[in-house]
C-alpha positions as CSV (number, residue, x, y, z in Angstrom):
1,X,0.0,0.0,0.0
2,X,1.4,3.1,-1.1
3,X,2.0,5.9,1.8
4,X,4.0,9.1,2.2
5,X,7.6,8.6,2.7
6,X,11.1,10.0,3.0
7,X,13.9,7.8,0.9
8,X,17.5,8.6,2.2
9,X,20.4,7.1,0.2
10,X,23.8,7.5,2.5
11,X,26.9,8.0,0.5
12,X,30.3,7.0,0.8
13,X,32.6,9.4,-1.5
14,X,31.4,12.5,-3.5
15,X,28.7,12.7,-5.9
16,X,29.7,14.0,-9.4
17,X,26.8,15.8,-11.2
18,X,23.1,15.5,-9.9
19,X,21.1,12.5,-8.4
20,X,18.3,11.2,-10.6
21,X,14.5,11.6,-10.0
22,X,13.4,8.7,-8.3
23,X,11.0,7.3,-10.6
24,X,13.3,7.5,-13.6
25,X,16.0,5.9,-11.4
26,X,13.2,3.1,-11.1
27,X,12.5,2.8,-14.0
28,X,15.6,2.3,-15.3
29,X,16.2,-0.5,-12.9
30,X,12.4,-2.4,-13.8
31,X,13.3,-2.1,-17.0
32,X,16.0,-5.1,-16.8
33,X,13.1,-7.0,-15.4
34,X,10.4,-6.6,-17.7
35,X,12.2,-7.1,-20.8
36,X,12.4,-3.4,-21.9
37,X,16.2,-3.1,-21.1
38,X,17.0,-6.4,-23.6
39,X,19.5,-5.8,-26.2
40,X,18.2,-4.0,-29.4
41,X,15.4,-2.4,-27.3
42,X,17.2,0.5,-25.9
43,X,15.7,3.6,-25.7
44,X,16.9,5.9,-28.3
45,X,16.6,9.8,-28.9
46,X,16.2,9.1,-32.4
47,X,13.1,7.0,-32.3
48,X,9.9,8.0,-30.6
49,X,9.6,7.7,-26.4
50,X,7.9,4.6,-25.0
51,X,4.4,5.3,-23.9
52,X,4.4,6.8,-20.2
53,X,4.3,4.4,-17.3
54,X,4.7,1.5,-19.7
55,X,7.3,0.3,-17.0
56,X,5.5,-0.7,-13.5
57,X,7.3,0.7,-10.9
58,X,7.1,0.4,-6.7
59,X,6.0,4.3,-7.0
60,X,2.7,6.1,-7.5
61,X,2.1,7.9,-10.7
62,X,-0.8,10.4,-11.3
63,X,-2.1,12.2,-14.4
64,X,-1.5,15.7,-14.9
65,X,-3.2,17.1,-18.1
66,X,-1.1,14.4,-21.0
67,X,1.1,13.7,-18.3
68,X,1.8,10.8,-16.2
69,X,4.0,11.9,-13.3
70,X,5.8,10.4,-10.6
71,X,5.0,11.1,-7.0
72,X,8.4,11.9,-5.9
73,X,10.2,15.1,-5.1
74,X,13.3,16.3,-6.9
75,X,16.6,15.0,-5.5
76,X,17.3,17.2,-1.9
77,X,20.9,17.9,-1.0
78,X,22.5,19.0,2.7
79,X,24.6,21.6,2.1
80,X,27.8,20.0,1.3
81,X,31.3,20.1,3.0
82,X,33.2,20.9,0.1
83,X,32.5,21.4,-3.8
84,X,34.3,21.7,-7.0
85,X,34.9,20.5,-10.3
86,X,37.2,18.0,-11.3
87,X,38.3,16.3,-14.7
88,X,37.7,12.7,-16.2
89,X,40.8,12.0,-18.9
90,X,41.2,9.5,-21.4
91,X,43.6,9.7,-24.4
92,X,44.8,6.7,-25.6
93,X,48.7,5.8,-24.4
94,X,51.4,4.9,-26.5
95,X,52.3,1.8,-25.2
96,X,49.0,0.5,-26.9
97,X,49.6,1.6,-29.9
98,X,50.9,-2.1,-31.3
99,X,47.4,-2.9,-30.7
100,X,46.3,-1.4,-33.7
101,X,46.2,-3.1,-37.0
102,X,49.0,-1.9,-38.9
103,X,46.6,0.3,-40.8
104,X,45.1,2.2,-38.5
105,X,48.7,3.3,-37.4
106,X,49.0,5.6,-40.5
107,X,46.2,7.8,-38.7
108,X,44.5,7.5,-35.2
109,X,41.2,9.1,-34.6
110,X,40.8,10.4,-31.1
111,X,37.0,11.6,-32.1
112,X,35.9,8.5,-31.9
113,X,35.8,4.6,-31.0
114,X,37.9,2.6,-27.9
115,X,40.9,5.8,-29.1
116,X,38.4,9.0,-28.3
117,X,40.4,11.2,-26.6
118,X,38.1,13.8,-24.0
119,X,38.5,15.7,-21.2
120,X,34.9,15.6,-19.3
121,X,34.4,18.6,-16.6
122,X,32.4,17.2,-13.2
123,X,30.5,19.3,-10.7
124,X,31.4,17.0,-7.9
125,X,30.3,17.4,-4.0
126,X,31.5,15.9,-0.7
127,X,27.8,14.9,0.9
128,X,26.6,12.5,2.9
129,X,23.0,12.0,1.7
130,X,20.9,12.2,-0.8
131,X,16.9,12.2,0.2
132,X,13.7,12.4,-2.0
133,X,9.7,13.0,-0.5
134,X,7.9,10.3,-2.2
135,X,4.2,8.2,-2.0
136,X,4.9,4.4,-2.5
137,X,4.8,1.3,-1.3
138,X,8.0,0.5,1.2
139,X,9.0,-3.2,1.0
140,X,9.0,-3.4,-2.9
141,X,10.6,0.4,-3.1
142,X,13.3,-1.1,-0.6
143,X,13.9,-4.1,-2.4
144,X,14.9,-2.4,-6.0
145,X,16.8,0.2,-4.6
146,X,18.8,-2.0,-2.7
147,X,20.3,-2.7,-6.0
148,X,20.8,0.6,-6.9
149,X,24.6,1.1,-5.5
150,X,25.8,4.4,-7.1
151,X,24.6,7.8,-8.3
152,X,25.2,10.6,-10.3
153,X,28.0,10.6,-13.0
154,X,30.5,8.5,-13.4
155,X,29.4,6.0,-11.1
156,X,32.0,3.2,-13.0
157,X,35.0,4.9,-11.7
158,X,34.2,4.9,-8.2
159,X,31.8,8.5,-7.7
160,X,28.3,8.5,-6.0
161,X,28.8,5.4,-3.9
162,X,25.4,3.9,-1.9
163,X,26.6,2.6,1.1
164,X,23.1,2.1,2.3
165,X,19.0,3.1,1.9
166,X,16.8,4.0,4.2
167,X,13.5,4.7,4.3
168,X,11.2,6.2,6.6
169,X,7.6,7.2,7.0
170,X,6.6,11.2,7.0
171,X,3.7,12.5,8.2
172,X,2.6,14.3,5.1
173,X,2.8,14.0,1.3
174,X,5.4,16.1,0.0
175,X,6.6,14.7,-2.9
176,X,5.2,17.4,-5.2
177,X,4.2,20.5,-2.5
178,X,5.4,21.5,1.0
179,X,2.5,23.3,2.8
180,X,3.3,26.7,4.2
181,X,1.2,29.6,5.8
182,X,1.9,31.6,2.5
183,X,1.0,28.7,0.2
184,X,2.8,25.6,-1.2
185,X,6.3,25.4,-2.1
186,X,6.7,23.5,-4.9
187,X,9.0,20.2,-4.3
188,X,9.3,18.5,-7.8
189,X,9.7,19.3,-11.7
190,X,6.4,19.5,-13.0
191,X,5.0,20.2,-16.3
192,X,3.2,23.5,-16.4
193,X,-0.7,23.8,-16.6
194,X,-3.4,25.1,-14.7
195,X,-3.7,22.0,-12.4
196,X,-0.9,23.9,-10.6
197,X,-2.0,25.8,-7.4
198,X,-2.5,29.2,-7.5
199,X,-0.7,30.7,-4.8
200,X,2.4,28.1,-5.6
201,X,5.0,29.6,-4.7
202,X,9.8,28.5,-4.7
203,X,9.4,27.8,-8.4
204,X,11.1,29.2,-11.6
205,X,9.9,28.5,-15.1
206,X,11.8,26.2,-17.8
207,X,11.6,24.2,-20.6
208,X,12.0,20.1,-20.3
209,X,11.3,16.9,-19.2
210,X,9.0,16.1,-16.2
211,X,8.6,12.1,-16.8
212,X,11.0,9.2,-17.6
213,X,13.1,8.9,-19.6
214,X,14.3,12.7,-18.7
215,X,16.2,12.9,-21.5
216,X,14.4,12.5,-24.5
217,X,12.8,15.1,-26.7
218,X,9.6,13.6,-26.8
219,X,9.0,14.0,-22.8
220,X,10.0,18.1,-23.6
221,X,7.7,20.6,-22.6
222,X,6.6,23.9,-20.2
223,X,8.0,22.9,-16.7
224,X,7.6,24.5,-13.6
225,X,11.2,23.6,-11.7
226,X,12.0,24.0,-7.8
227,X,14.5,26.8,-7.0
């Protein structure tokens, strides 16, 4: 049965870039279960979006206008005890060079392939926590996120490190609005429309994505965003 709760994910090292939205970090989990993460089914910009909520997640989802929307707040962050950028290099080294065909040693791409050569800027921080207000059920929330062990960018070289979840149960439902005397503060990304309150108030105007998969031009549309 689907309550209010608060999902804390404690962190071992820094977190490079943001933390996902917690149904698209679902979803991307389910989707090894329910045959949608199979080879030659990957989701890809340049075909259309899967239809919304096609993949069952632990999570509640409710309608807004077209939309079928998560009940989760965006990702909240203490303040953290240091932040900065650092850089992610690859070039590839000399001492490989023999393992290219003898052809390929007359010119070596570094645009492109296993020899792409890049050096990737990361917003990283030193937290402890990550937490999101959600409205789900608890054991089958637990149970996929247990095998959710990193966040953020980078996660395959040892950034965004889950040591542990934890969830909890909150008085209230926060996932989209935190009640205050001068109206609600708006808690996740949602599209814009006139199911929004009228007095909502902490929110700037944007353009993108306010359903899974976050990325993909076909999700794009009027949000309203937390600030």
């Amino acid at each position: 049965m689907s309550r209010p709760l608060l999902v804390t994910a404690l962190l071992d090292g820094v977190l490079a870039g943001d933390a996902p939205r917690l149904d698209g970090l679902l979803e991307a989990m389910m989707s090894l279960h329910q045959g949608k993460g199979r080879p030659g089914s990957k989701v890809d910009r340049n075909f259309p979006a899967p239809p919304q909520a096609e993949i069952e997640i632990p999570l509640l989802r409710r309608r807004l206008g077209p939309w079928v929307v998560g009940a989760c707040s965006d990702p909240i962050y203490p303040e953290p005890r240091s932040e900065g950028v650092e850089h992610v290099c690859k070039r590839i080294a000399p001492e490989l060079a023999p393992l290219l065909a003898p052809t390929a040693l007359r010119k070596i791409t570094t645009s492109n392939s296993w020899t792409k050569s890049y050096r990737l800027p990361l917003r990283i921080r030193l937290i402890d926590r990550v937490a999101w207000f959600a409205v789900a059920d608890r054991r089958p929330l637990l149970k996929v996120l247990r095998r959710v062990d990193a966040l953020g960018k980078k996660a395959s070289i040892g950034y965004g490190r889950v040591r542990e979840w934890r969830i909890e149960d909150v008085a209230g439902d926060y996932s989209w609005y935190l009640p205050t005397e001068t109206g609600p503060v708006l808690m996740a990304t949602l599209p814009a429309g006139d199911w929004l309150p009228s007095m909502l108030t902490g929110f700037r105007r944007g353009f993108g994505a306010a359903a899974p998969p976050y990325w993909h031009p076909d999700r794009f549309t009027e949000i309203v965003v937390p600030c």
